[in-house]
N, C-alpha and C positions, 0 to 999 in steps of 0.2 A: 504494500500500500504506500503513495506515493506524500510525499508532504510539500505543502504550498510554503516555500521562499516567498519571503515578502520585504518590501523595499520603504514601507511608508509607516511614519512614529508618530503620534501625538500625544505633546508633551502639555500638560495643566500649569501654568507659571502663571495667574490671573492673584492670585491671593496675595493679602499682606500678611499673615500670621499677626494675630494680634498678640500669641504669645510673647513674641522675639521681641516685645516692648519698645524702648527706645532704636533695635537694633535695624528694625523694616521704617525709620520714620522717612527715608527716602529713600527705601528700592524695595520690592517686593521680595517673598520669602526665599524663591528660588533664586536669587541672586549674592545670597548669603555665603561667603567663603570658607571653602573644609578645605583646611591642607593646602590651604593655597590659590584656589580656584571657585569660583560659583558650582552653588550643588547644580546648577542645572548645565553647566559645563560637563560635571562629572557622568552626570546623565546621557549627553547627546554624545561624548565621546566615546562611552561604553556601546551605545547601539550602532553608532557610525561602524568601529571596527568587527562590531557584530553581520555588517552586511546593511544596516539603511542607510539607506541615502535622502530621501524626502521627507522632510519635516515640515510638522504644523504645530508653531508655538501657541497656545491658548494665551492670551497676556492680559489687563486689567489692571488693578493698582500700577502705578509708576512703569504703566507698559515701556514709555519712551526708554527705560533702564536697557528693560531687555532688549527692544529692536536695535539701540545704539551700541550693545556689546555685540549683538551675534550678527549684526548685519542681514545682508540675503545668505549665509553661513558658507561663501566660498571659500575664505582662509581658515575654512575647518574641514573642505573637503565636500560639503554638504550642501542641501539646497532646502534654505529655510521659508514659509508663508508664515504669515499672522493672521490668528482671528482674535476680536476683542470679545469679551466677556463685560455684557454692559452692567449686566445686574448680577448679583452676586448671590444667587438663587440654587444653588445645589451643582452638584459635581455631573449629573442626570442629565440636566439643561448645557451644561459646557461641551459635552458629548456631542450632542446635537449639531457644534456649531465645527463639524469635523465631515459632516454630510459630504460635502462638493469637495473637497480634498480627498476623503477615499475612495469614493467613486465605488467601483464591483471588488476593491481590493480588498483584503484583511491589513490588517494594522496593529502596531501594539500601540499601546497607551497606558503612560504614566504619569503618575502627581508629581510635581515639578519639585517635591522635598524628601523625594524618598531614596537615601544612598541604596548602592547591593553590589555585590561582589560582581565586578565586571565579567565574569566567567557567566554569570546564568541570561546576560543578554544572548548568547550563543542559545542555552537551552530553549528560551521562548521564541525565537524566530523559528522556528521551525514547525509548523502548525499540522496533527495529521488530518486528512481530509476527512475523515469521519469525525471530530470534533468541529466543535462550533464556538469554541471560545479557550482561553485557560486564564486562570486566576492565582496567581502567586500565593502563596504563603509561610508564614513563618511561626515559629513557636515562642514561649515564652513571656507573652507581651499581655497586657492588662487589656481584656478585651470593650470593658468601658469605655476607653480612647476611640476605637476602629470596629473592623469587623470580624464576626466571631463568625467560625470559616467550619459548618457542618460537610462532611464527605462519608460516601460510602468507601466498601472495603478496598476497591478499584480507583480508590481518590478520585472519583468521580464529585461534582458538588450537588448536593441536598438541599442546604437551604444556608443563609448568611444573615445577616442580623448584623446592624449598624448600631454602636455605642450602646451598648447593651447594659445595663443598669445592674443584670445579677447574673453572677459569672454562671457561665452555661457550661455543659459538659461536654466540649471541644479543645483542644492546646493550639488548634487552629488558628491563626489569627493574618486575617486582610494584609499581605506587602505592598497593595498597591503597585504593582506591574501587572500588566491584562496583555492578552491579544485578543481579535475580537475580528468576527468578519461582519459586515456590513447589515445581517439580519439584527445586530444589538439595537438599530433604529430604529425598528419597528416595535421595539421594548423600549425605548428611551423617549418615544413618543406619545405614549400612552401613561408615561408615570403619572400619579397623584403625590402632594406635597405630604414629606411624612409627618412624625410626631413633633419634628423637629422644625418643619414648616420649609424645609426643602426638597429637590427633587436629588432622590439619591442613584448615585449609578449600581448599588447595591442592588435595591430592589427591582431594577429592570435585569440582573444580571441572574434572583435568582426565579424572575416572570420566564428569564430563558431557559433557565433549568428543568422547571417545572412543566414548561410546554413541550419537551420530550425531545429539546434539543440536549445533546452531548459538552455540558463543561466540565473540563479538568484541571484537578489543584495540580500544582507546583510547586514542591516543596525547594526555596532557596537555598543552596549553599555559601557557607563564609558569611562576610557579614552584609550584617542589614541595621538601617537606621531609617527612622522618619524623625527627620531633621525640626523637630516642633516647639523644643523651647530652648532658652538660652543655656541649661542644665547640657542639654543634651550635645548642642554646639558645643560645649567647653570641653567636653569629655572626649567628643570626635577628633577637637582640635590637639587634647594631651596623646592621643595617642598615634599621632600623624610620624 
């Protein structure tokens, strides 16, 4: 059985993180430097040498940040678009705004704050045709923060659950790396705002599940971070 190569990323860099306090009060979160660099550097160059080439930055807060660092991304090899994120309405609705960029292709997409071991860009491009999405995950992590990431025996996904209030009986937990082929629209269209009064791309992902399409977890190897408070930054930073 054959697997679909795929050439085209979109990356979420629209937010301020209100966590990073003082630290986003003029650039947005993915602009924040680990080790040297913007996490959202660290991002684009993991997938570049993974095999994409075409990029669609999601941008928003202090967009001009990002257009003016990555340009149209040919001194990184790359070929970058922007779409803006007007309203600040759910991770569901930013999906959306990815339609006319991927066209009939599959795509991955990532939140523009989440480090990972540059080896598992290589794992997720590689999508097998009888699957219809795959969802990262990782262990260890407070699933109150993110998503609590149910699978069967086959890591296949069951069901997901966004900032979940009491810890559930999963070790699962949401990394935020997806690939996704172009049927997630037809799920990202349909969302309702949830408890939280956003449209989540959770819930359209696990509307896909349930409707008898095929997603599969991924579990990450090496590390992983979601880069979300200053805590966390300092820590990435001492051990650079």
């Amino acid at each position: 059985m054959t697997n679909d190569k795929m050439n085209k990323a979109v990356v979420l860099a629209a937010g301020r993180g209100t966590r990073m306090r003082e630290l986003t009060a003029d650039l947005p979160k993915p602009m924040i430097e680990v080790r040297g660099k913007p996490v959202l550097q660290h991002i684009f160059e993991g997938l570049r040498d993974a095999g994409i080439r075409e990029f669609l930055i999601v941008v928003g807060y202090h967009g001009d940040t990002v257009r003016n660092f990555l340009g149209d991304g040919s001194r990184y090899d790359i070929a970058i678009q922007y779409a803006t994120q007007t309203v600040q309405d759910g991770t569901g609705r930013v999906v959306d705004l990815a339609r006319d960029f991927v066209g009939h292709s599959p795509f991955v997409l990532s939140y523009g704050d989440i480090l990972v071991d540059p080896s598992n860009y290589k794992h997720v491009v590689d999508l097998p045709e009888h699957v219809e999405a795959i969802i990262t995950v990782t262990r260890g992590e407070d699933v109150s923060k993110g998503g609590a990431v149910f699978v069967n025996k086959q890591m296949e996904l069951v069901d997901i659950r966004e900032k979940s209030n009491v810890r559930e009986e999963t070790n699962w937990y949401n990394a935020g790396l997806y690939v996704f082929r172009p049927s997630i629209f037809e799920f990202t269209a349909n969302l309702q705002p949830s408890r939280r009064g956003e449209y989540e791309l959770t819930d359209a992902i696990r509307a896909l599940a349930q409707s008898g399409k095929k997603v599969k977890a991924l579990k990450l190897t090496g590390e992983w971070a979601d880069v979300r408070d200053p805590e966390v930054l300092a820590r990435l930073n001492r051990t650079s």
